[in-house]
C-alpha positions as CSV (number, residue, x, y, z in Angstrom):
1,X,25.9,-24.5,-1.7
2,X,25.2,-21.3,-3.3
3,X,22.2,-19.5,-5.3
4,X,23.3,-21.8,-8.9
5,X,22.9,-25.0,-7.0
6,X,19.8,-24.0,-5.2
7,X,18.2,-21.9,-7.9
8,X,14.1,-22.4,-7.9
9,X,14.8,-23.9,-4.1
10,X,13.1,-21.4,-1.7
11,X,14.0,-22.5,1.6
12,X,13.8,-19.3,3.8
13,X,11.0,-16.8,4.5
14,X,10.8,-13.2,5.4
15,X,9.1,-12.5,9.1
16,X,8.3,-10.1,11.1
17,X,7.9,-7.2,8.2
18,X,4.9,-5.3,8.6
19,X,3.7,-3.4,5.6
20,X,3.5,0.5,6.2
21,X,2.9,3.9,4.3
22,X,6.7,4.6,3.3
23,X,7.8,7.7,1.8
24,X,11.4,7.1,1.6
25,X,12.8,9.8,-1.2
26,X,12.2,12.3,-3.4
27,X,15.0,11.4,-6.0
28,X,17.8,9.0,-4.1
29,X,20.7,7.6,-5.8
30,X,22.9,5.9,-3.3
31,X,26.4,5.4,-4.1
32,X,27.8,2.4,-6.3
33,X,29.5,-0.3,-4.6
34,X,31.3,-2.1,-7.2
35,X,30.8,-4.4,-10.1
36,X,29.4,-7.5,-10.5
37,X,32.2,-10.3,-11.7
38,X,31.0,-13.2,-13.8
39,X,28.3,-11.0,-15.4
40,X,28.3,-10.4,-19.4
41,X,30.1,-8.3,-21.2
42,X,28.6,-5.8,-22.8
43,X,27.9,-1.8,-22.9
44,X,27.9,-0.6,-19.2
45,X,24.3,1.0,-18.8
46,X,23.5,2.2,-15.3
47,X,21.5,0.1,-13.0
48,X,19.7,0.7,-10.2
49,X,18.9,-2.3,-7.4
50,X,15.2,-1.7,-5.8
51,X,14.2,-3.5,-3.0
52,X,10.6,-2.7,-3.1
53,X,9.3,-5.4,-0.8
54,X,10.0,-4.2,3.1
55,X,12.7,-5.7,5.0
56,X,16.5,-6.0,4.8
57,X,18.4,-8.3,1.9
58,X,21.7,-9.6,1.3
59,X,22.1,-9.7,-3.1
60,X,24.2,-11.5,-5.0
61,X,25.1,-10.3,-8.4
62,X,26.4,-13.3,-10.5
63,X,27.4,-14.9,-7.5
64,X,29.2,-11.6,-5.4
65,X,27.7,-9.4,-3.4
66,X,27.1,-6.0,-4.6
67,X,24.7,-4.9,-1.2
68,X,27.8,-4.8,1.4
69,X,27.8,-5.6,5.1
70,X,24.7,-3.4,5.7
71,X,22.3,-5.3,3.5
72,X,19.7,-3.2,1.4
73,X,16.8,-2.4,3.3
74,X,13.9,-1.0,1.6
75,X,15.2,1.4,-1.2
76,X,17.9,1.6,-3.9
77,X,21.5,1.1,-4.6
78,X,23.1,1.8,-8.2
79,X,25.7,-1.2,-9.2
80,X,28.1,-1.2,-11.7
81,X,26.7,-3.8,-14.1
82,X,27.6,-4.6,-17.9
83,X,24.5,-5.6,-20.1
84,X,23.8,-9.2,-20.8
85,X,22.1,-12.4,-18.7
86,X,23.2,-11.9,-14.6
87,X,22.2,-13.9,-11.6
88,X,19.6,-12.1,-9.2
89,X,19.8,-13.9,-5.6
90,X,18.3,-12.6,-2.7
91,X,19.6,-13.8,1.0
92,X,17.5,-12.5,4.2
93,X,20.8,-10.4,5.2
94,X,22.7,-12.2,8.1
95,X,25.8,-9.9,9.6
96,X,28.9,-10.0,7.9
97,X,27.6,-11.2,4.6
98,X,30.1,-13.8,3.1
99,X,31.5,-11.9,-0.2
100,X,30.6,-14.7,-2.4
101,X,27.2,-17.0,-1.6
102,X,28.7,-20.3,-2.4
103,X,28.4,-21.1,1.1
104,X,25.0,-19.9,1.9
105,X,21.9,-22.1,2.5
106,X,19.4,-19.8,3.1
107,X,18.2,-18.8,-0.1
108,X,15.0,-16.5,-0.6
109,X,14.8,-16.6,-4.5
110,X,17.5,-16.7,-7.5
111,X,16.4,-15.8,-11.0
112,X,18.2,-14.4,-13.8
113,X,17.0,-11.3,-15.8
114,X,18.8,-10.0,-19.2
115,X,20.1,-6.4,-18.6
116,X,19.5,-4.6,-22.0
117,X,22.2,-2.9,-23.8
118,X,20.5,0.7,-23.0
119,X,20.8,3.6,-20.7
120,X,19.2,2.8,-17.9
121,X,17.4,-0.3,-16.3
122,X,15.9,-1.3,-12.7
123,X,16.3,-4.2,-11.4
124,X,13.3,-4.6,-8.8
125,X,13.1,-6.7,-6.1
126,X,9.0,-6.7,-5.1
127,X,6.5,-9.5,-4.9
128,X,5.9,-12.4,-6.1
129,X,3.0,-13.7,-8.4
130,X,0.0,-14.6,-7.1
131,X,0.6,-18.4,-5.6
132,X,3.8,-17.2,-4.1
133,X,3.0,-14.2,-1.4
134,X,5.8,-13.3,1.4
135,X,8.5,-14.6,-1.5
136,X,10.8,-12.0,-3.0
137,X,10.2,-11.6,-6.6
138,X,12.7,-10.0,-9.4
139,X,12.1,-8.4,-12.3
140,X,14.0,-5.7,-14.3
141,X,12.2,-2.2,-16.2
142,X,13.9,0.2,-18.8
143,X,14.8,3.5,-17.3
144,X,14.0,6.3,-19.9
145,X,16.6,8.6,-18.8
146,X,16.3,11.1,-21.7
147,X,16.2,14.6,-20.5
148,X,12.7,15.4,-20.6
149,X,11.3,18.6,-23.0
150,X,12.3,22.3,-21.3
151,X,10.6,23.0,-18.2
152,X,9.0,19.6,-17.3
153,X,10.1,16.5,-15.1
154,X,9.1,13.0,-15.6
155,X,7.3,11.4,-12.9
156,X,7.0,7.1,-13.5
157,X,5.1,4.7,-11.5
158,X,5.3,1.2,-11.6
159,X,3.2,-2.0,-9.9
160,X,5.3,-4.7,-8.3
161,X,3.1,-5.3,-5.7
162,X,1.3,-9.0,-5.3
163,X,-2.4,-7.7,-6.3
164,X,-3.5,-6.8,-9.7
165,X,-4.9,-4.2,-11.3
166,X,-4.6,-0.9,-9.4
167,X,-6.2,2.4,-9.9
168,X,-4.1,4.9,-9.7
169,X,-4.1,9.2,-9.6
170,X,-1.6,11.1,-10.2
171,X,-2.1,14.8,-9.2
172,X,0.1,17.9,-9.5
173,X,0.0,19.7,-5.9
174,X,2.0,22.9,-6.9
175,X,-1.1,24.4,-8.9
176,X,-4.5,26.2,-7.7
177,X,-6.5,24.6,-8.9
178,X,-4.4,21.3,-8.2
179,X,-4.1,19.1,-11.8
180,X,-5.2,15.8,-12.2
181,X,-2.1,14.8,-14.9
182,X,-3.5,11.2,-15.3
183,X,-5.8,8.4,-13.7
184,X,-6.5,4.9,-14.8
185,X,-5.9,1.5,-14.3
186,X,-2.7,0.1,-13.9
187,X,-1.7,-3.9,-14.2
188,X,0.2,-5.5,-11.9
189,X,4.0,-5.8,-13.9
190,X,2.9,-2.3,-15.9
191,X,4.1,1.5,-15.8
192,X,2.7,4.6,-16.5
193,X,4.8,7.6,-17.5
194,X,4.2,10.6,-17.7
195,X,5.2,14.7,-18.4
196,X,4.9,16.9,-15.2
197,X,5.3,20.5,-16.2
198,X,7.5,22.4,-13.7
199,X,5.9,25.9,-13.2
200,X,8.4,28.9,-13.3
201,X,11.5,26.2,-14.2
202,X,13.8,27.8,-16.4
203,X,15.2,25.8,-19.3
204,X,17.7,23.5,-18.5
205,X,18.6,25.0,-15.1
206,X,17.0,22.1,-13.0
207,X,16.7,23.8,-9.5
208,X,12.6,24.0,-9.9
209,X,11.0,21.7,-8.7
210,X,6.9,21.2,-8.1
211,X,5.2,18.9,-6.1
212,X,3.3,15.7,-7.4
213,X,1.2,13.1,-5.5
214,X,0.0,9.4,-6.6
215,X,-2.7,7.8,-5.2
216,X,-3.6,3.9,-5.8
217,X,-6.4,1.6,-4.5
218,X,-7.2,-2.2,-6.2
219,X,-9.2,-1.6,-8.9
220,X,-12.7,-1.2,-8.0
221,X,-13.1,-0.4,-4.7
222,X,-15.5,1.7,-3.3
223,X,-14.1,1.8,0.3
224,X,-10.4,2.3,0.5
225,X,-10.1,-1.3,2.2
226,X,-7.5,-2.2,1.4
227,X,-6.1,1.9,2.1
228,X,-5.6,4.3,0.0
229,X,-2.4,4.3,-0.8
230,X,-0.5,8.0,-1.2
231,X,3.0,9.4,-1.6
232,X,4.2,12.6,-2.5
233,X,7.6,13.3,-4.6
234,X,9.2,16.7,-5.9
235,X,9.9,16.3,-9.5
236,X,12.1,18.8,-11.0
237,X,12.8,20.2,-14.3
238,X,15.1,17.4,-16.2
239,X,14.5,15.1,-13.9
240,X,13.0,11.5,-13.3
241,X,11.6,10.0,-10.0
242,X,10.2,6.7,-9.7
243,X,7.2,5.8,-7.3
244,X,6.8,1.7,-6.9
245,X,3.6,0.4,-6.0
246,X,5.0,-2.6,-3.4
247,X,3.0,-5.4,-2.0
248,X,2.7,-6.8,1.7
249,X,5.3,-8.1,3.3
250,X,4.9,-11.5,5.4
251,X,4.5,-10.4,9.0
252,X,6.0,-13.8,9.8
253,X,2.8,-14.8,12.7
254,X,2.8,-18.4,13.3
255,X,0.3,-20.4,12.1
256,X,-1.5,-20.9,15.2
257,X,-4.8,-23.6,15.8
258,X,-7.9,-22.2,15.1
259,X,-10.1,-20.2,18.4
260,X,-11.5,-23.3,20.6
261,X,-15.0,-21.4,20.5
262,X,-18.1,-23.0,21.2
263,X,-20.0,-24.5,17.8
264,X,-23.0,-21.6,17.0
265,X,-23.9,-24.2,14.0
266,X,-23.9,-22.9,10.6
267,X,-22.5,-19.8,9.6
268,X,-24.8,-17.8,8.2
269,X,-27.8,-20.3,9.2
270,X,-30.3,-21.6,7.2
271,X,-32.8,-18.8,6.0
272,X,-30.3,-16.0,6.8
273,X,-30.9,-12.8,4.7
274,X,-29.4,-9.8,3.5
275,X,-26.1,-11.9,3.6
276,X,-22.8,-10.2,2.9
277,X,-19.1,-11.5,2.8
278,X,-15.6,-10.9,3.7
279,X,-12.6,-12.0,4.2
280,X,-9.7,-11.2,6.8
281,X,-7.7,-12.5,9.4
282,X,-9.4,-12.5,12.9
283,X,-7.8,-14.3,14.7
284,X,-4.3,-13.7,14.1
285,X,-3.4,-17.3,12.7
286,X,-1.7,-15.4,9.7
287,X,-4.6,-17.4,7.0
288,X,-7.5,-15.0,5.9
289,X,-10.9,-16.4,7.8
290,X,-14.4,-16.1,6.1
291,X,-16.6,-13.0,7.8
292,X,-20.3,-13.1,7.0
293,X,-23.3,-10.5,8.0
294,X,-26.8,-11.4,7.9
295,X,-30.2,-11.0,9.2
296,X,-32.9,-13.0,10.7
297,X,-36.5,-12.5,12.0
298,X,-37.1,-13.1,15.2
299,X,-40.6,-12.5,16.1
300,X,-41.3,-8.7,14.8
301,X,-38.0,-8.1,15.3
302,X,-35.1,-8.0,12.5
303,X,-31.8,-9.4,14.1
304,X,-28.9,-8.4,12.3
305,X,-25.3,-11.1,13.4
306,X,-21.6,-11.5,12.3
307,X,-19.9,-14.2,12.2
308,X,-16.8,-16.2,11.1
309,X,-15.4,-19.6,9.7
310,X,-11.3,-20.1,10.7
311,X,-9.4,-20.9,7.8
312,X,-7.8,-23.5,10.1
313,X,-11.0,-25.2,10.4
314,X,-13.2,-25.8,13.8
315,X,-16.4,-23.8,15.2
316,X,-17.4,-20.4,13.8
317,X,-18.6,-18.2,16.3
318,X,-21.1,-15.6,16.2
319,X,-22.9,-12.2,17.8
320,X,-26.2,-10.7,17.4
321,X,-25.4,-7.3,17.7
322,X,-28.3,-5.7,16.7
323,X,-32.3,-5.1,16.5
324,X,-35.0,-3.7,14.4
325,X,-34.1,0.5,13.8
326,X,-30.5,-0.9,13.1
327,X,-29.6,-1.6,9.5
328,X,-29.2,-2.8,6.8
329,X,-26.1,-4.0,8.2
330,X,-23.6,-4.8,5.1
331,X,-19.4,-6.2,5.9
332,X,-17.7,-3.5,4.2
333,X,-14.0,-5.5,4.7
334,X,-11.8,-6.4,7.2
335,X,-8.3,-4.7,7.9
336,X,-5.8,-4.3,10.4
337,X,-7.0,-1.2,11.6
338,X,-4.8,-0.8,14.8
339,X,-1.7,-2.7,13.6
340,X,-1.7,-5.6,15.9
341,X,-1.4,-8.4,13.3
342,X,-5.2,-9.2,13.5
343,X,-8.1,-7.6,11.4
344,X,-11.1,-6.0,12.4
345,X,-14.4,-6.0,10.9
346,X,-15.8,-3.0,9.2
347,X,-19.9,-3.1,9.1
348,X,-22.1,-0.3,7.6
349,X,-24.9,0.0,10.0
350,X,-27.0,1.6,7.6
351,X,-27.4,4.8,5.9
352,X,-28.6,8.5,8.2
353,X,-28.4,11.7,6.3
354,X,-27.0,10.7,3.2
355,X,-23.8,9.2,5.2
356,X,-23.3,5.2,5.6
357,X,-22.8,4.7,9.2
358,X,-19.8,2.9,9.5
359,X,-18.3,1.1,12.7
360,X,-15.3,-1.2,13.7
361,X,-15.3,-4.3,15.3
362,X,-12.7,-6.7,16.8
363,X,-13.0,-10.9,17.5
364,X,-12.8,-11.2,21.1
365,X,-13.2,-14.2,23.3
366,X,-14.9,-16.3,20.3
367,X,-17.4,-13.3,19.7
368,X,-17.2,-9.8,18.1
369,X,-17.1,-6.0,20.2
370,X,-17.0,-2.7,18.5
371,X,-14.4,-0.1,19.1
372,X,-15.3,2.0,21.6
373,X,-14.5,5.7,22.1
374,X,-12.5,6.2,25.7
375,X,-15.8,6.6,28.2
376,X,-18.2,5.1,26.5
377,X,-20.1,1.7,26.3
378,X,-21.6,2.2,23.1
379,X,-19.9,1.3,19.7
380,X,-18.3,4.3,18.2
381,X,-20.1,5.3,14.5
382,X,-18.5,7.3,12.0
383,X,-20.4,8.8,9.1
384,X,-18.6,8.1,6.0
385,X,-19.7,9.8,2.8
386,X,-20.5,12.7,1.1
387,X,-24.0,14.7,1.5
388,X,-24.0,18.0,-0.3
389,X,-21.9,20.7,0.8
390,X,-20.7,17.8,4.1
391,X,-18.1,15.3,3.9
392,X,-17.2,12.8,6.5
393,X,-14.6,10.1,7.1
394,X,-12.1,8.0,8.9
395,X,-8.5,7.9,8.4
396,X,-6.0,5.3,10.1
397,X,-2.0,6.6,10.0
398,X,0.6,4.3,11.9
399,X,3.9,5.4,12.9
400,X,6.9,4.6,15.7
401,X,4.6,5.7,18.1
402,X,1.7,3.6,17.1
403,X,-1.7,3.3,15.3
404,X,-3.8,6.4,15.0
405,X,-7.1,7.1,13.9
406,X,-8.4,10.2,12.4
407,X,-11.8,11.4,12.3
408,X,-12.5,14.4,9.7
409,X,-15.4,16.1,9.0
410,X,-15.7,18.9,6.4
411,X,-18.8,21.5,6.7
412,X,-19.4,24.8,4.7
413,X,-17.8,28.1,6.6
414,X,-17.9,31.8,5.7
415,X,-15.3,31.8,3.4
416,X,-14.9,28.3,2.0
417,X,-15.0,24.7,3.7
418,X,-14.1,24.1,7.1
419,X,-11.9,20.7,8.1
420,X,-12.3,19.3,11.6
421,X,-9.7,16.6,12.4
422,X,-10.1,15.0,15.8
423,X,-7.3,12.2,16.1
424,X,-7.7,9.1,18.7
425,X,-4.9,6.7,19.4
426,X,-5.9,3.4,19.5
427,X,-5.9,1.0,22.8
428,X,-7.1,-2.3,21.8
429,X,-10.7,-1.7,21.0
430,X,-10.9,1.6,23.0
431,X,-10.0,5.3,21.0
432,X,-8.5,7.6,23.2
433,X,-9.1,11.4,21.8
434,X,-5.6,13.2,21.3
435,X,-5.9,16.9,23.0
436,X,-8.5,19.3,20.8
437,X,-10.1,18.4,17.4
438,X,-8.2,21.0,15.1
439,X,-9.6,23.0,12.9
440,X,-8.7,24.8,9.4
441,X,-10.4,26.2,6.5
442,X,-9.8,24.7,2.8
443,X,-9.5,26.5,-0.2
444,X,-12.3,25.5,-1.9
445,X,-9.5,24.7,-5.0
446,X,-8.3,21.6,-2.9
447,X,-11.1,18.9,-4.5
448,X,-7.8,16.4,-3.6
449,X,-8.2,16.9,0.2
450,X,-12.0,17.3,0.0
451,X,-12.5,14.0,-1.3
452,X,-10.1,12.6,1.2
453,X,-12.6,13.7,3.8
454,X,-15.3,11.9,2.3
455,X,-13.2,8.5,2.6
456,X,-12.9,5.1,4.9
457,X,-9.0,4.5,4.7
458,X,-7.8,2.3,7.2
459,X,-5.8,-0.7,7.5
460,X,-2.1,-1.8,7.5
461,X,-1.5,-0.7,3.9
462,X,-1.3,-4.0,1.6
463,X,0.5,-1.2,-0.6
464,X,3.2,1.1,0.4
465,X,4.6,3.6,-2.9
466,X,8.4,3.7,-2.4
467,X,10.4,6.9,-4.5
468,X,13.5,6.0,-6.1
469,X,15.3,7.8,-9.1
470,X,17.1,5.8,-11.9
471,X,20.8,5.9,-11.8
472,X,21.9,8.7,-14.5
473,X,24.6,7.4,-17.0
474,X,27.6,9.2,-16.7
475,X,27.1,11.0,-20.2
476,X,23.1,11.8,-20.1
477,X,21.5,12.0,-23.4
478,X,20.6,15.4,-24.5
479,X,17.4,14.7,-26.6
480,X,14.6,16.6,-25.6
481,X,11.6,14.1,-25.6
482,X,8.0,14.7,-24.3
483,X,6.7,12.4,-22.2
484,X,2.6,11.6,-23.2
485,X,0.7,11.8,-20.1
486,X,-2.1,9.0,-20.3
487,X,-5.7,10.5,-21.7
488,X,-7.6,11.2,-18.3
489,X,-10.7,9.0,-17.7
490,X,-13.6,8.6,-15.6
491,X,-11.9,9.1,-12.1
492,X,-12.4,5.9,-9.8
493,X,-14.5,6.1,-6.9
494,X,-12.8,5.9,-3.4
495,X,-16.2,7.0,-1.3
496,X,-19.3,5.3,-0.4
């Protein structure tokens, strides 16, 4: 039974992806592997096949398949396709791929899309609509492959991921100071394009290239949870890269029972103040649980708690974690700070010196515990914030090795700011410190990587920004056309 019989069926799901920070290209074009039979005739535009959601794929153009015995993993493949309605369906891939799907039961998601009769066009494979999360979604984009004006590159970003709006940043590195070339807000489904000038290029020659960098949050966020999202491309002179905002992958946990904890009663109780909400996975059932802060007086005292309800149902469970000279305590979000699958709780402790003071904490044993530096019994705090010539904050990077955390803190020095960077790698709950806190001066130019340490940004991203190119006709326009860049507005606030 193949995609045509099972079209709208999805009977298969994507596991064990975990979303992460890739970076996977500058400009990739990898090469064709054939045409598409049964698709329409038609002008033969060139097409490029994303797969901007994680994970590897087995796709079947109008019923063959174009991705080979390797599958597509996250990235891009250019197919020979002629313009006209063709059959998108996505397999998980499987080792020696039949050639034609007619025999496969194990469809993902099969729609069809209408290839224009131009240039260019993308065929994406991201995330689907809200409703729909850990489901491959298709849709297909334009390419404008016209050879930007003399001396500039195009630089395109477009939002497949399964949240909506983004704000986004896009910042030319290759200047002093560095350019903001355009901010705003992006919806999900939408692109922004726009002109990057390419210092030093000369006209039509196309070896110079200057570096560009995107940034994106959900739209409105004043902590970067979920992450700030970041990825940096070289755009030379004639040329077009593409940066794809993609959405989480499913991480394929099992949906597990609810935490047999003992029943604390209501969660917040009656007469709770200074109550604040969040939501995030705690324990690790793969269904987003309901986090609550509050206060109570007790006595003179002011006793500050967190709890949680399961999404699964059954007792909440709760700490007091605090007394009077502690507060206000306020749930900033929850995250996957350490990349184990389950979120942790970040709480603003209150505000010292202009900085919130922010620390993490993890659902243990039916109650919560903060992270810990290696050593110590007390929770660890990080300043987070911006107090007048001092910036403080917390970055989390994950790689091969693991989940890192970085602690940066930016004071005034004798010829221009001063970074320390002191980098922990995580152990459960515990931070163990990573040799010497380095040290380097900024050029007081670098407002980018000053407002970066002034930032909370931590958490498995929900957004990763993948770089792709669109496959180049084989006879490229010659027009010179100017791409607008969008009018720069007020920036969005990533800090405290």
């Amino acid at each position: 039974m193949g995609a045509s019989a099972l079209r709208g069926l999805l009977v298969g799901r994507v596991v064990g992806i975990l979303a992460t920070l890739v970076l996977l290209c500058g400009v990739c074009i990898v090469g064709a592997p054939g045409g598409a039979p049964g698709a329409a005739a038609g002008p033969a535009p060139a097409v490029t096949l994303v797969n901007a959601f994680g994970g590897t794929f087995d796709v079947y153009l109008a019923g063959a398949l174009v991705t080979g015995g390797a599958g597509l993993a996250e990235g891009s493949l250019a197919v020979s396709l002629g313009a006209g309605a063709v059959e998108v369906a996505v397999y998980p891939h499987v080792p020696s791929p039949p050639v034609r799907d007619g025999d496969r039961t194990d469809l993902l998601q099969a729609q069809t899309v209408t290839v224009p009769a131009v240039a260019s066009a993308s065929i994406v494979i991201g995330h689907a609509p809200a409703g729909g999360a850990g489901l491959p979604y298709v849709s297909l984009f334009t390419d404008d492959v016209t050879r930007p004006a003399p001396a500039t590159g195009r630089f395109v970003v477009r939002h497949t991921a399964d949240v909506s709006p983004i704000d986004y940043e896009i910042v030319q590195m290759a200047t002093v100071p560095w350019t903001v070339i355009a901010r705003g807000v992006l919806p999900r489904g939408g692109e922004i394009s726009v002109a990057v000038p390419v210092p030093s290029a000369t006209a039509g020659g196309g070896s110079q290239r200057t570096q560009v960098m995107v940034t994106a949050v959900p739209e409105g966020a004043t902590y970067a949870l979920p992450p700030l999202v970041w990825a940096t491309a070289l755009v030379g002179d004639g040329e077009t890269v593409i940066a794809y905002a993609a959405g989480p992958a499913a991480r394929g946990i099992p949906v597990a029972d609810p935490p047999d904890c003992p029943d604390p009663g209501p969660i917040p109780p009656p007469g709770a103040a200074d109550v604040t909400t969040a939501t995030g996975d705690v324990d690790g059932d793969g269904s987003p649980d309901e986090i609550h802060a509050w206060s109570e007086a007790v006595g003179p005292e002011t006793v500050w708690s967190v709890g949680v309800q399961f999404a699964g149902g059954g007792s909440g469970a709760a700490t007091a974690f605090g007394a009077s000279g502690i507060g206000p305590v306020a749930l900033l979000g929850a995250a996957d700070a350490d990349d184990d699958a389950v979120d942790e709780v970040f709480l603003s402790m209150g505000s010292s010196g202009g900085f919130d003071q922010v620390q993490i904490w993890g659902f243990v044993d039916c109650g919560f515990e903060p992270v810990t530096r290696a050593g110590a019994t007390t929770a660890a705090t990080f300043p987070i914030g911006v107090s007048g010539s001092s910036r403080n904050g917390v970055t989390c990077d994950y790689d091969e090795f693991g989940a890192t955390l970085l602690e940066r803190n930016v004071e005034p020095g004798g010829e221009g700011p001063i970074l320390t960077s002191t980098e922990y790698r995580w152990d459960d709950l515990v931070l163990d410190q990573l040799g010497a806190p380095t040290v380097f001066g900024i050029a007081p130019e670098e407002d980018v990587v000053l407002a970066w340490a002034g930032t909370l940004t931590c958490g498995v991203p929900p957004l990763r920004l993948i770089l792709t190119a669109p496959a180049v006709p084989t006879t490229t326009p010659t027009t010179a056309t100017t791409a607008t860049p969008s009018p720069v507005a007020a920036a969005p606030s990533y800090t405290g």
